[in-house]
N, C-alpha and C positions, 0 to 999 in steps of 0.2 A: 384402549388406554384412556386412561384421564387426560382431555384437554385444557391445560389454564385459558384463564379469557383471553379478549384480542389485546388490551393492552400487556398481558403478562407474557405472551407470547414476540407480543413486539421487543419487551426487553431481553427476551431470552434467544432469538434469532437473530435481530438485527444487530450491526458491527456499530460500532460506539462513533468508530467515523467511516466515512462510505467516500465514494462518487457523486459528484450531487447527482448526475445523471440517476445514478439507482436511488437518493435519496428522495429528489422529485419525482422520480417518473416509470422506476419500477419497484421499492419499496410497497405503496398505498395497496398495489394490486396484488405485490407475491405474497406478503405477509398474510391478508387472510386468506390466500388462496391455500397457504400453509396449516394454516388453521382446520381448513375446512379438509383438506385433504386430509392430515393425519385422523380426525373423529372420525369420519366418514369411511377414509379407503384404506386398505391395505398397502399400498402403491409406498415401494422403496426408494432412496435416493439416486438408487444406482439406474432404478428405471425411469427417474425424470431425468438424470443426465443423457440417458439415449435418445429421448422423445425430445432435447432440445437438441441435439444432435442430428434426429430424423428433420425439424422440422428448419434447420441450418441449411439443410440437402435441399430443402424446398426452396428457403430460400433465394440458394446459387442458381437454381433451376428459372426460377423466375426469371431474376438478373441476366443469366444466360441470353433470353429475350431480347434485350438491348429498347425496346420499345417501352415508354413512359409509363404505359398502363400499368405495366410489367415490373416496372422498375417501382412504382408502387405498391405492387402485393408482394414485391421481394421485401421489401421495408418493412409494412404492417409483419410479414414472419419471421423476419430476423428480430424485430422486438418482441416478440412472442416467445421466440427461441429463448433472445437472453433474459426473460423475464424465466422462463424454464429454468434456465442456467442458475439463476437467483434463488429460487425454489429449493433446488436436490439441496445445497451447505444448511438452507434453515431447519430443514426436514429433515437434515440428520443432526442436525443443534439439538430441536425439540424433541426428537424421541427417541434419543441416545442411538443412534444406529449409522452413526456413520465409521467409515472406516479408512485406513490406510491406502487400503486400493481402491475405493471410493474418489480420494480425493487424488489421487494418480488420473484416474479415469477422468474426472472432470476437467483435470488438468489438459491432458491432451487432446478432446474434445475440442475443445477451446480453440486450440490453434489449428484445429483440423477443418474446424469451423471457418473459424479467417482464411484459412488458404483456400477451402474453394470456392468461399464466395469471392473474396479475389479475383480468382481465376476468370469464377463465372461475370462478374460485373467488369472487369475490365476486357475480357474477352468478349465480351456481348458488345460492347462499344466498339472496340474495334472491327468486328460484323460490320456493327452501322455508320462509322465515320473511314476505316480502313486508316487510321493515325496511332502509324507506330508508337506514339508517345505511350498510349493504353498498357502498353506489353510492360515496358520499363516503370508505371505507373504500381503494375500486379507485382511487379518484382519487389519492388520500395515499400509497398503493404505490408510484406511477405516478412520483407528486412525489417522493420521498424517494428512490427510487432512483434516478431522472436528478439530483437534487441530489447524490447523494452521486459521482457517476461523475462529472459537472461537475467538481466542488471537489476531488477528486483530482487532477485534469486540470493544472486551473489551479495547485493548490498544488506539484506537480511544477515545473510553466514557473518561478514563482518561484523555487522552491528551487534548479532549476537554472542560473537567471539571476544569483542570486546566488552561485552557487559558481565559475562560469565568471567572472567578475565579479572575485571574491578571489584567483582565482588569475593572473589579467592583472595585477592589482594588484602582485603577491607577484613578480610576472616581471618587472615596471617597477624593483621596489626591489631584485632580485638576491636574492630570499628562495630557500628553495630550493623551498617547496611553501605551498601552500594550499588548505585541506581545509575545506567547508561547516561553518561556525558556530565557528569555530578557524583560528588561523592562526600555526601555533607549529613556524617550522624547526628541524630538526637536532634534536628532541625525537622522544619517544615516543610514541605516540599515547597520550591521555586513558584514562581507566576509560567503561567503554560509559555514555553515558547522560551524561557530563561535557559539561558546555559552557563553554569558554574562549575568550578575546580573546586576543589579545596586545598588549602595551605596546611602545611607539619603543627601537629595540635604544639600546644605548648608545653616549653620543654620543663617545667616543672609539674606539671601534672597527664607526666605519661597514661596508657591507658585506653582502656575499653571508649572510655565516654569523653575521650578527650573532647577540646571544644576545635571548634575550626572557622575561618574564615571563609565565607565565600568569596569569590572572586568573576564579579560579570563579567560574561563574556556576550557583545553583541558582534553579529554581522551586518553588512551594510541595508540588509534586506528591514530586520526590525527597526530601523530608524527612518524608513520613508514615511513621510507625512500618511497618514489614515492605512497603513500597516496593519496595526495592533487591535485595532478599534471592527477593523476588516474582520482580520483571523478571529477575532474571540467571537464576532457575530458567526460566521460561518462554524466556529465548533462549537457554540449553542445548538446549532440545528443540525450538527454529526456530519457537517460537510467538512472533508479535510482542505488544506490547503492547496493540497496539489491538484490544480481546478483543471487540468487536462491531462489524463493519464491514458494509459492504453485502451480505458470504455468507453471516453470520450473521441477518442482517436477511431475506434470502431462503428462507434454511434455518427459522426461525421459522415464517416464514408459510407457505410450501408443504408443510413436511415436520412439523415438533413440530405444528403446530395440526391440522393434516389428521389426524393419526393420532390425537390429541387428541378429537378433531369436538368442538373447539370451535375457531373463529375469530375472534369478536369479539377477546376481550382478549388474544391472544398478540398478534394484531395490533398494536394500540395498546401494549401493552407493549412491541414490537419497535421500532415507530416512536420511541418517547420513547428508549430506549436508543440508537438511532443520532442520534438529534440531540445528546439527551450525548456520544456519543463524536464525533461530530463537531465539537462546538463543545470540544473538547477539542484536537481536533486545529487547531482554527486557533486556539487559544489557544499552542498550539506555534510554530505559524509564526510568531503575534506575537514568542516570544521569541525566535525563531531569527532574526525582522528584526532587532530592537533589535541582539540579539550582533554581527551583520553590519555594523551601522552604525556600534557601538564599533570593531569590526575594523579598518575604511575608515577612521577617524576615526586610529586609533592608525597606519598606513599614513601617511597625511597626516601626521604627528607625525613620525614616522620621517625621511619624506623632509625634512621641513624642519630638521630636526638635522642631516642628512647635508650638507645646503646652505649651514648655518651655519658648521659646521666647515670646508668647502672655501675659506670667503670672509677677507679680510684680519681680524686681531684688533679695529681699527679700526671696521670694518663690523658688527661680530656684535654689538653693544649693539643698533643699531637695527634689526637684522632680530629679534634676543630681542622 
């Protein structure tokens, strides 16, 4: 097949915002590794997700060890692994061949991965220190990272139920678009990070292109000093906001503490950092419900002006 160049491939596999983790540090290497694979090999998506898979099994193996050397080469292969892990989604980007059970498969890969190197790192410690804490440590890995791939899950379905949702709405009233947490036709779209409602178009001129007011909505988060200035640097260079997610949480405990040898406290420090950013993140969704509810609510508004106006002069005191 025809390969485009590295920068064309860069735009066509890499995600618009990432991890900085994969943005720094595994990004620069998979991407042409992707390159070079597809011109080059025949080699499927489906067979780099095994071979990061196989090379996960290595890693635990290492970890298992308990001894520093060890705890080393488990490190250097688990980012190996998940630079593989990086690979198989671009390699089916670029040359159409990914699939449904593709991304089943990498999916649970994934967490098969985390649990036994878990197992193997916190049970390899335990070998060397015999401190029950290790055991209760493999369990909290275990929980936190299926919590967080859960709540990802689920907060998708929502987010996506309510956009599918606004834009039925928006199609009922003759709106021309409606866009998750904003619902403003014939407008520009917002500054990144803006969250708007829209108000009932005005009642003399019902209609497709009615006009609307936005209405800002902040949280307390965009108005901390160097916020904004922050986030717009960070989605210049495709890092998203959420600057410790479940690869950050992963990369902590397999890779900085392993090389580290130490594990107790990156652990626990990893773990409390993902529960803050995750209760971060459904403190999000709470405002992205509310703004959806005003949206629906100012929709309802809308249509009922548009109904008043169609009815005799007579009539419209008792429908007001």
């Amino acid at each position: 097949m025809h390969v485009p160049s590295l920068s064309e491939v860069r735009r066509l596999t890499e995600k618009q915002r990432d991890a900085w983790w994969t943005v720094l540090l595994v990004d620069p290497v998979a991407t042409p590794l992707v390159r070079w694979t597809a011109k080059w090999t025949r080699v499927t998506p489906n067979q780099i997700t095994w071979a990061a898979l196989v090379l996960g099994m290595g890693a635990a193996a290492c970890f298992a060890q308990g001894e520093w050397q060890w705890l080393v080469a488990g490190a250097v292969v688990y980012h190996v692994s998940f630079i593989l892990d990086c690979m198989d989604g671009k390699l089916a980007r670029l040359t159409g061949r990914g699939s449904a059970f593709g991304a089943w498969l990498d999916y649970i890969f994934d967490r098969v991965r985390v649990l036994i190197c878990a197992i193997a790192l916190m049970g390899g410690q335990y070998r060397q220190t015999e401190d029950a804490t290790f055991i209760w440590l493999a369990l909290a890995v275990v929980f936190l990272d299926m919590l967080r791939y859960i709540d990802a899950l689920e907060i998708y379905k929502v987010r996506l139920k309510m956009r599918q949702s606004l834009q039925q709405r928006a199609e009922e009233l003759g709106f021309d678009q409606a866009v998750p947490n904003q619902a403003v036709p014939n407008q520009a779209a917002p500054a990144a990070g803006e969250r708007t409602a829209s108000t009932a178009p005005a009642a003399d001129e019902p209609g497709r292109n009615a006009p609307v007011t936005p209405v800002p909505h902040q949280s307390f988060i965009t108005r901390l000093p160097g916020y904004v200035p922050l986030r717009d640097f960070l989605i210049s260079h495709r890092i998203r906001i959420h600057l410790f997610s479940g690869i950050e949480f992963q990369m902590t405990i397999f890779i900085i503490a392993p090389l580290a040898n130490a594990i107790l406290w990156p652990t626990v420090v990893a773990g409390i950092l993902l529960l803050a950013f995750e209760i971060l993140v459904v403190y999000r969704l709470l405002l992205a419900t509310r703004n959806y509810e005003r949206t629906m609510a100012s929709y309802d508004q809308a249509e009922l002006e548009v109904k008043i106006q169609q009815v005799n002069p007579s009539e419209q005191a008792s429908l007001a």
